[in-house]
BAVEXLO-73096 format. One record per residue (C-alpha): residue in one letter; residue number from 0; x, y, z. Coordinates in Angstrom, 3 decimals. Layout:
residues N
A/NUM/X/Y/Z
...
//
This chain:
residues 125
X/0/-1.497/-66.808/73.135
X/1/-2.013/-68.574/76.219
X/2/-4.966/-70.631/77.644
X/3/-6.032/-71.114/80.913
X/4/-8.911/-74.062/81.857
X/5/-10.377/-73.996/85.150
X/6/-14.145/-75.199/86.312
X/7/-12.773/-79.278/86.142
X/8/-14.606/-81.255/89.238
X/9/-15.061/-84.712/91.069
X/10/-18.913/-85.717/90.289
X/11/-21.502/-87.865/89.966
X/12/-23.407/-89.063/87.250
X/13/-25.886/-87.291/86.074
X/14/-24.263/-84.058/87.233
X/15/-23.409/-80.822/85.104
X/16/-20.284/-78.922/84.842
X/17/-19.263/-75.438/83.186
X/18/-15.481/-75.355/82.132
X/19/-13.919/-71.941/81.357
X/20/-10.757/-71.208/79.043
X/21/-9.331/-67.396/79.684
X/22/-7.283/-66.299/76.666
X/23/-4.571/-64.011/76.450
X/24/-3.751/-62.180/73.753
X/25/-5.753/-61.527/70.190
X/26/-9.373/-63.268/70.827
X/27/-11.469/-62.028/68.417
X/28/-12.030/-64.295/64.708
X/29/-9.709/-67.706/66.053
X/30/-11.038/-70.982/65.836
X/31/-10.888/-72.937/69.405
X/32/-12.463/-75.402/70.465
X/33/-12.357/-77.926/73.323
X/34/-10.713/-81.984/73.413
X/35/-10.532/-84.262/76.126
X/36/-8.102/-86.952/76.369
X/37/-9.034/-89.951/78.845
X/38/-5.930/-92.196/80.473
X/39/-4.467/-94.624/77.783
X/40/-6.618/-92.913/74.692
X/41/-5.976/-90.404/72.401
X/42/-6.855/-86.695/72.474
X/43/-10.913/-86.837/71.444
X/44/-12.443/-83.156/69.854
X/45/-15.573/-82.143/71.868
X/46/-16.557/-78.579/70.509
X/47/-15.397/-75.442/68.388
X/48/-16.564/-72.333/67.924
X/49/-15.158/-69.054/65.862
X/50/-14.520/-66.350/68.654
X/51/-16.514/-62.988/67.651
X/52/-19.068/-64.900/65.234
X/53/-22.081/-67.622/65.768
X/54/-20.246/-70.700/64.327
X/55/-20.057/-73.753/66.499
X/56/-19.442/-77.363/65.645
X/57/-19.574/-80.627/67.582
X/58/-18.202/-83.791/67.183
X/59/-20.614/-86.839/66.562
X/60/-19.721/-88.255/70.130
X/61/-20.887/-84.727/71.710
X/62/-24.530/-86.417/71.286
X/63/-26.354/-82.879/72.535
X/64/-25.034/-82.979/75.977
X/65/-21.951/-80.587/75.226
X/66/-23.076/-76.921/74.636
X/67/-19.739/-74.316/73.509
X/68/-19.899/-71.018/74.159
X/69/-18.069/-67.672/74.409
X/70/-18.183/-64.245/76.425
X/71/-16.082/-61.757/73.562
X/72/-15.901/-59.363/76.989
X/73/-14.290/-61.842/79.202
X/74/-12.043/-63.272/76.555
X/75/-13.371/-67.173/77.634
X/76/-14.884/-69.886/75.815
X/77/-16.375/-72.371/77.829
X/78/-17.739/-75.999/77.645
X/79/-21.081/-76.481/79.103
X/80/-21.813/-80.971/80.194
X/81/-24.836/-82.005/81.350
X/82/-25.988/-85.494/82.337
X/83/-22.306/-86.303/82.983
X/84/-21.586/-90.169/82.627
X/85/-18.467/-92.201/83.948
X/86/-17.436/-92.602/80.428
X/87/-16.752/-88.637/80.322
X/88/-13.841/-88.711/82.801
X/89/-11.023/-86.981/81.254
X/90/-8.817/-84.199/81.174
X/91/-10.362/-81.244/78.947
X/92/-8.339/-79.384/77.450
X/93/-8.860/-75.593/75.184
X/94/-6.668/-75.429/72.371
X/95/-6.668/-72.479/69.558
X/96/-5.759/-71.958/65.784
X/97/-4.151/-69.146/64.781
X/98/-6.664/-68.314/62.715
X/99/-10.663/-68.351/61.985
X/100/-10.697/-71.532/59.803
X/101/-13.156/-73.641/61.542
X/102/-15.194/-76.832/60.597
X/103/-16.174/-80.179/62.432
X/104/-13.037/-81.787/60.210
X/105/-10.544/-79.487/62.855
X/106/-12.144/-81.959/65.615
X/107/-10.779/-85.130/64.437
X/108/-7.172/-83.978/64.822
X/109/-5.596/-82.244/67.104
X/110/-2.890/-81.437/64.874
X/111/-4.586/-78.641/63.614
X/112/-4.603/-76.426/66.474
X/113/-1.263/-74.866/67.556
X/114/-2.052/-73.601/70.809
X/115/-2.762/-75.616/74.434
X/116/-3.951/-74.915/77.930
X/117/-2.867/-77.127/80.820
X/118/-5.847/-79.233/81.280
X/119/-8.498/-79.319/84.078
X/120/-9.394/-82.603/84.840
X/121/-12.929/-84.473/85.264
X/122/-14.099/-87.269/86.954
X/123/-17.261/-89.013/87.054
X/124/-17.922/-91.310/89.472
//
């Protein structure tokens, strides 16, 4: 499995972004979900979402500004932010289990999910 994030952006507050994560390989019933890591703090789960069914969970932090998503045809999950504060500057990163076992508990660690894209960075300014 690999994971590809792209749609990361230089903008102001109160700006919106869509980030996209392309999978390769088997898409259907994983769990994956998004974290973001900013500079000298630890990895922070955003968003998850079982690929091929309607479950999604957010962390606490996500306060209704995150929105995941997923197009089954186009293999990508994404990571909708609106209202984009300084505070959200980060890298983002997509990361994947290897299998549909999914819950807001799978956001406090990263630990729990085996596979990592690169990164596409944000910053708010």
């Amino acid at each position: 499995v690999q994971l590809v994030e792209s749609g990361g952006d230089s903008v102001e507050s109160g700006g919106s972004l869509r980030l996209s994560c392309v999978v390769s390989g088997y898409f259907r019933k994983r769990c994956m979900a998004w974290f973001r890591q900013a500079p000298g703090k630890e990895r922070q789960g955003v968003a998850a979402i079982v690929t091929g069914a309607h479950n999604k969970y957010y962390a606490g932090s996500a306060n209704g500004r995150f929105t995941i998503s997923q197009d089954n045809a186009k293999s990508t999950i994404y990571l909708q932010i609106d209202s984009l504060k300084p505070d959200d500057t980060a890298m983002y990163y997509c990361a994947a289990r290897t299998d549909s076992d999914c819950g807001i508990w799978h956001l406090a660690t990263a630990g729990y999910f085996r596979y990592w894209g690169q990164g596409t960075q944000v910053t708010v300014s």
